[in-house]
C-alpha positions in Angstrom: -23.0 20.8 -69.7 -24.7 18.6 -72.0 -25.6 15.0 -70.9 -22.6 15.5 -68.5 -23.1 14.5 -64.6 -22.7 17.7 -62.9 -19.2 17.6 -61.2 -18.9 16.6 -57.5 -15.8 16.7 -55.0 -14.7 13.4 -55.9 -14.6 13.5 -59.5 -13.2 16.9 -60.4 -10.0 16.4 -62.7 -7.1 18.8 -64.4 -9.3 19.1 -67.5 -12.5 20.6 -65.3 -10.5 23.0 -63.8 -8.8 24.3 -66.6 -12.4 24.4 -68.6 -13.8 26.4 -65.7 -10.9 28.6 -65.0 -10.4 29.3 -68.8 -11.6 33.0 -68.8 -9.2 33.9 -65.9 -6.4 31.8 -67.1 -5.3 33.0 -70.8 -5.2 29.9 -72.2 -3.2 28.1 -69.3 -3.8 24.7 -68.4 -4.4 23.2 -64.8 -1.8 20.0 -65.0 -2.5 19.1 -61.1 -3.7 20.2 -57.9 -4.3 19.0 -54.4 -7.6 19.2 -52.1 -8.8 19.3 -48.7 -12.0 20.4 -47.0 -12.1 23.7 -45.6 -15.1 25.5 -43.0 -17.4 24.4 -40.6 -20.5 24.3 -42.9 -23.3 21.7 -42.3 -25.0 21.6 -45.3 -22.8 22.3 -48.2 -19.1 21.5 -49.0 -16.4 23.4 -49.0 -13.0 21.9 -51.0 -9.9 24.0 -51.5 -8.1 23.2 -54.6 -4.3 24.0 -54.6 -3.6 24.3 -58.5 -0.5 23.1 -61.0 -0.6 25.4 -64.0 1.7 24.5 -67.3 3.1 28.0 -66.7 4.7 29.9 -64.5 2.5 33.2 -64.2 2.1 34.8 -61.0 -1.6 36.1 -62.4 -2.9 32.6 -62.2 -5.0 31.7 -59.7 -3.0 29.7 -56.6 -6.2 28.1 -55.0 -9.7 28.2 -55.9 -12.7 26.9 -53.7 -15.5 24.8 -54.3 -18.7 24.6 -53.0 -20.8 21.0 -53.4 -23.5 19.5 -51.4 -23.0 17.8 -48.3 -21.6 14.7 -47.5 -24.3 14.1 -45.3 -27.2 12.3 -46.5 -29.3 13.7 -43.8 -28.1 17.2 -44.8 -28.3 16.4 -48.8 -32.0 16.0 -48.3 -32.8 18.6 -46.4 -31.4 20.7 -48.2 -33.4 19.5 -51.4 -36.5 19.5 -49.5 -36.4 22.6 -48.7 -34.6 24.5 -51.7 -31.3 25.1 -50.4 -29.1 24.7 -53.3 -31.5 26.1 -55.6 -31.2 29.3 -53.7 -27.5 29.8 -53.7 -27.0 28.8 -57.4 -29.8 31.0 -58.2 -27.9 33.8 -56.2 -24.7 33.5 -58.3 -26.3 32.9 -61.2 -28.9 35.6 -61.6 -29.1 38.3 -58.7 -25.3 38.4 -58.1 -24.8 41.8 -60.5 -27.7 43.6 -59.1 -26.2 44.0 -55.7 -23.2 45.9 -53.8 -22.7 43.7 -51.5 -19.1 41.8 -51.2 -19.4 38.4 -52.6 -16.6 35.8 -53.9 -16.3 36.1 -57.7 -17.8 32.8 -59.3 -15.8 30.9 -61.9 -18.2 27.9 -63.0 -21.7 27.4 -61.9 -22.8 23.9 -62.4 -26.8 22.7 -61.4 -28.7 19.4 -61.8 -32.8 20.2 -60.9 -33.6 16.8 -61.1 -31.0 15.5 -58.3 -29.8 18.8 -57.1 -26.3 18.5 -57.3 -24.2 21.5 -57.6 -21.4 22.8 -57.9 -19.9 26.6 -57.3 -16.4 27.0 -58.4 -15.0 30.1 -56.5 -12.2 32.6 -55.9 -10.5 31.4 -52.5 -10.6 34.4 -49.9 -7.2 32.9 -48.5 -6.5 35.9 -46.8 -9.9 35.9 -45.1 -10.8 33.5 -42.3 -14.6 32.3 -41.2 -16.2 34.1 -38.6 -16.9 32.6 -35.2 -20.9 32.7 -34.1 -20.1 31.0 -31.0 -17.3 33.4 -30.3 -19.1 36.8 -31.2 -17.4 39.8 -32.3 -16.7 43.2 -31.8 -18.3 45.8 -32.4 -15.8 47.3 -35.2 -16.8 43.9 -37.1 -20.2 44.6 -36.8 -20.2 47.9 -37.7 -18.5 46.7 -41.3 -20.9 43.7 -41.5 -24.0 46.1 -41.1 -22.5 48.4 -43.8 -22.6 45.0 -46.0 -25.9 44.6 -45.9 -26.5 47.8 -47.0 -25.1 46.4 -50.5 -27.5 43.8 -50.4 -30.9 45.3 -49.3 -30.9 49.0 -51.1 -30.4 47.9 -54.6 -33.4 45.7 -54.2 -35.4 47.5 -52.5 -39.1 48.0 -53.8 -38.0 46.2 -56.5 -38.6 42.8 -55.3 -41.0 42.2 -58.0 -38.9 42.7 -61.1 -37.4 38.9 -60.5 -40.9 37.7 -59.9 -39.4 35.0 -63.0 -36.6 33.8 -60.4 -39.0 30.7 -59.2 -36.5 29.7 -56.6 -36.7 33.4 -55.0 -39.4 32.8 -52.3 -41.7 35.7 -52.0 -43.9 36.1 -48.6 -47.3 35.1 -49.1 -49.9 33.0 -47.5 -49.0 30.1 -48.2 -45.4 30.3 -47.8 -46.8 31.2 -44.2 -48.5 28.0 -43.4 -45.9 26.0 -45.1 -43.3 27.8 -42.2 -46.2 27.6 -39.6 -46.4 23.4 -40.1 -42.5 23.2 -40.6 -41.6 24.6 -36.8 -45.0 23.2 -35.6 -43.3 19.7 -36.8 -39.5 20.8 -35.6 -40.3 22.3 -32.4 -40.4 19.1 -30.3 -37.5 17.9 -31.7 -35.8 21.4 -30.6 -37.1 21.4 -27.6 -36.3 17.9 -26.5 -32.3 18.6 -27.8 -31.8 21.5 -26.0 -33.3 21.3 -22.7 -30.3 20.4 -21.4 -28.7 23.1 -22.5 -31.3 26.4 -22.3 -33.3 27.6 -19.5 -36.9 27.1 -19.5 -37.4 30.9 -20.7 -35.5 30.4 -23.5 -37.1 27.8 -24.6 -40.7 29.1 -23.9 -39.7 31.7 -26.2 -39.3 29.5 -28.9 -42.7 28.1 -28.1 -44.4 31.0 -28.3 -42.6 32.2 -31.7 -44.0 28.8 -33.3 -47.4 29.4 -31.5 -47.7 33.6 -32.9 -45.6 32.8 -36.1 -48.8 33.9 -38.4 -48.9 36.9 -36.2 -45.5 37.6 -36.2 -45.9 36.6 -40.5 -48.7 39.1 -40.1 -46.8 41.9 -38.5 -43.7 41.5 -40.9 -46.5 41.9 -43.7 -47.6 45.2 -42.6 -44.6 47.0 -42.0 -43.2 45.9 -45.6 -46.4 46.9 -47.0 -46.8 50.3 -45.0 -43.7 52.3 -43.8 -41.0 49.4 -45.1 -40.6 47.6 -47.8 -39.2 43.8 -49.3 -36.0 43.4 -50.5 -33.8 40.6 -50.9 -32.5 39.2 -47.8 -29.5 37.0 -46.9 -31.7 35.3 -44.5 -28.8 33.3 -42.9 -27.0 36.8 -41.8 -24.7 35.4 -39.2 -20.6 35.2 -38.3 -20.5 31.7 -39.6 -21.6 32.7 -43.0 -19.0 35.9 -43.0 -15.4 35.9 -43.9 -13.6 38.7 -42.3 -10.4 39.6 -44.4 -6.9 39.1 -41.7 -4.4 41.0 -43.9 -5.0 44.3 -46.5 -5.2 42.0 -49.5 -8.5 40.7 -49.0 -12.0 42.6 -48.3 -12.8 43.3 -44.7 -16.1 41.1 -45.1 -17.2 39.0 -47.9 -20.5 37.4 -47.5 -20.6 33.7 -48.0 -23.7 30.6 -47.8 -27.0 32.1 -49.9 -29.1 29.1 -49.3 -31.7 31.1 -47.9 -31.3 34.1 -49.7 -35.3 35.7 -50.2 -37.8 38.5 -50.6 -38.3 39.7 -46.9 -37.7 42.8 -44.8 -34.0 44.2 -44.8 -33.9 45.1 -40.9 -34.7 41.6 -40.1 -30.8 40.3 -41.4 -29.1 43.5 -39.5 -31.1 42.0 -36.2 -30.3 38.5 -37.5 -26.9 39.3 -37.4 -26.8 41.3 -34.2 -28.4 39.5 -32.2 -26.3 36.1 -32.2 -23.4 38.3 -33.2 -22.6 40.1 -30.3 -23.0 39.4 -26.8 -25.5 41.0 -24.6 -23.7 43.7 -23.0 -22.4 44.8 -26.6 -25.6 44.6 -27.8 -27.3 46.6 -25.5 -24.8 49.1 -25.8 -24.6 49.6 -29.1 -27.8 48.0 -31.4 -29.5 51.5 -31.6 -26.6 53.0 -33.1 -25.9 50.5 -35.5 -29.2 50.1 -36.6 -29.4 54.3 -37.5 -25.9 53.6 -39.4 -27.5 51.0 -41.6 -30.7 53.3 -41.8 -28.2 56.3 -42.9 -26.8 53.4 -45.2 -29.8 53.1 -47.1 -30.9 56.9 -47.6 -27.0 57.3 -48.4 -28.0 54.6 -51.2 -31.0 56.5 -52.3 -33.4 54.1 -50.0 -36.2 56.7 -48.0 -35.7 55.5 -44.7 -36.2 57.1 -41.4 -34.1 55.7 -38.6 -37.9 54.8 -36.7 -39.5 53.0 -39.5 -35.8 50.6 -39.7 -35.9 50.4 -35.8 -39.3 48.7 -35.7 -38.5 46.7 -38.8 -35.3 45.7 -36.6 -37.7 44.8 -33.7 -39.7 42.9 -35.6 -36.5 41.0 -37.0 -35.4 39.8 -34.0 -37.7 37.1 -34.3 -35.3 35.7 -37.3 -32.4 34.2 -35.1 -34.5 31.8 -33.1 -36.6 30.6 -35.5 -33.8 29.8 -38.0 -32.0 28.0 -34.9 -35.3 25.8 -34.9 -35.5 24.7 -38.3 -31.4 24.1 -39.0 -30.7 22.2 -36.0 -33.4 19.7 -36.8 -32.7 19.4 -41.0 -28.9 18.7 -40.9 -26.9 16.0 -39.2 -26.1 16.5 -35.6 -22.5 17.8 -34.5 -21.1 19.2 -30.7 -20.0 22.3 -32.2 -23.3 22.7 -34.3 -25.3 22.4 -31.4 -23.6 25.2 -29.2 -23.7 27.0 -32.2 -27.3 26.7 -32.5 -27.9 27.6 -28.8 -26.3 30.7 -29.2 -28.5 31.4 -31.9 -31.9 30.8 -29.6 -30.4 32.6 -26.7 -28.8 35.8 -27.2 -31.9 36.6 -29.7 -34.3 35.6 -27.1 -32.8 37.8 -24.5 -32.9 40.5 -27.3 -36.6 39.6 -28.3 -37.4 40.6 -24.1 -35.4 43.8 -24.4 -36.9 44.7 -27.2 -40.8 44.3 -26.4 -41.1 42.4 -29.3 -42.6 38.9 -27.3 -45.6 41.4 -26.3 -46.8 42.3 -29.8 -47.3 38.6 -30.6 
């Protein structure tokens, strides 16, 4: 890059995309293009670029998709505070080939550390479309998501400390613990006070309790990894919103999207991540303990030694990972209707799962 200003949505130009796209394009050159915004995302960008080549070759890219920060100040901070970007530049730039899992192909991976801009040129999944969180989805969905994260959490498995020279991975010690602990102690009212309107008075006692036990819960999480378990890398952000489920036979039935919280933690906790906001009650109830032994099958398939009751209280303890994520985002970027409902969902269906499960009477 040079002394080059890392490229944002408002000043990318012909000659960046052709420079970027150059190993995909022969030699071709981007003489014009359209944009528009594209997703739902709250703290990062999302710009589809319709592209003008100098040739007519029907193996050149159509559409590409860029990801910059927000246009949110409010969002842009947060997310520097609290190492979003990092993350998901470090993803695609160093852990990207050491996993399975179904991620876009990235083109051009641009990253100021002094003023954290970014950018993340990409391959545009047009054939896919964003999943709904709000919405939920069937279980044939989830079934493919869970097989996902398989990619993700048995090639890292117990080997979490290879990468211990990736200083934006975040690895689970003590003091990451009372970092989190002051972070929701600090949130929580703000949480609280947004939502009473639309939780009940359980759910939101649940969340008080979560930010009250959160070293034990930390504690808990700790022991399993260290015992029966193991750390991995985790998504960390495992949810429909974050997915892209493929509509027609061109694209792949789920590619996983938004690694800005992407650490070292315990794989069941994204399956219960996802799962629990995912599907609806009913669904869930009906179907979690099967699911969880496919992804535990998953992993032994993958060469992972994993029995299905070591995953299932890994899952339990998981279930914790919903909420407290629904905490911290809805209080760090700017406030929307459709964020909010999303973020109830996100508190309430993994509450009611954290009371099925037993897991609010081991805190």
């Amino acid at each position: 890059m040079g002394d080059r200003a890392v490229i944002n949505a408002s000043t990318v130009d012909a000659a960046w995309l052709t420079e970027a796209l150059a190993a995909a394009s022969n030699g071709a050159r981007v003489t014009g293009f359209t944009a528009a915004s594209i997703g739902t995302g709250q703290v990062g960008e999302n710009v589809r670029f319709e592209l003008a080549w100098d040739r007519d070759d029907p193996a050149l890219p159509a559409s590409v998709v860029a990801k910059f920060p927000s246009a949110s100040d409010i969002s842009r901070e947060a997310a520097k505070l609290t190492g979003t970007y990092v993350r998901e530049v470090g993803f695609y730039r160093d852990l990207r080939d050491h996993v399975t899992m179904t991620v876009p192909d990235v083109h051009r991976v641009e990253w100021d550390p002094d003023t954290h801009e970014f950018a993340l040129l990409m391959n545009d999944l047009c054939d896919s479309e964003q999943g709904d969180q709000i919405a939920g989805c069937a279980v044939e969905v989830a079934e493919t998501v869970i097989d996902e994260a398989v990619g993700l959490h048995a090639p890292t498995w117990g080997r979490t400390d290879e990468w211990r020279s990736f200083d934006w991975l975040g690895y689970p010690d003590a003091e990451r613990t009372m970092q989190m602990t002051g972070l929701l102690q600090m949130l929580l009212p703000g949480f609280l006070d947004r939502f009473a309107e639309r939780m009940s008075a359980d759910d939101l006692d649940v969340g008080r309790l979560l930010v009250e036990r959160y070293g034990r819960w930390s504690d808990l999480v700790t022991e399993w990894a260290e015992g029966p378990g193991d750390w991995c890398v985790t998504h960390g952000d495992y949810r429909l919103d974050n997915l892209l489920l493929g509509r027609t036979a061109h694209a792949p039935t789920v590619t996983v999207v938004d690694w800005q919280t992407v650490a070292v933690g315990i794989g069941p906790a994204d399956v219960a991540y996802f799962t629990g906001a995912g599907l609806l009650a009913d669904e869930r109830r009906a179907h979690e303990r099967r699911l969880v032994e496919r992804y535990a099958a998953g992993l032994r398939n993958a060469g992972v030694e994993a029995d299905d009751d070591t995953i299932w209280d890994g899952y339990v303890l998981g279930t914790a990972s919903g909420y407290l994520m629904a905490v911290i985002a809805s209080q760090i970027v700017e406030q929307t209707e459709r964020g909010d409902a999303m973020f109830t969902a996100m508190a309430e269906r993994p509450a009611e799962q954290m009371r099925d499960l037993g897991l609010l009477d081991r805190l």
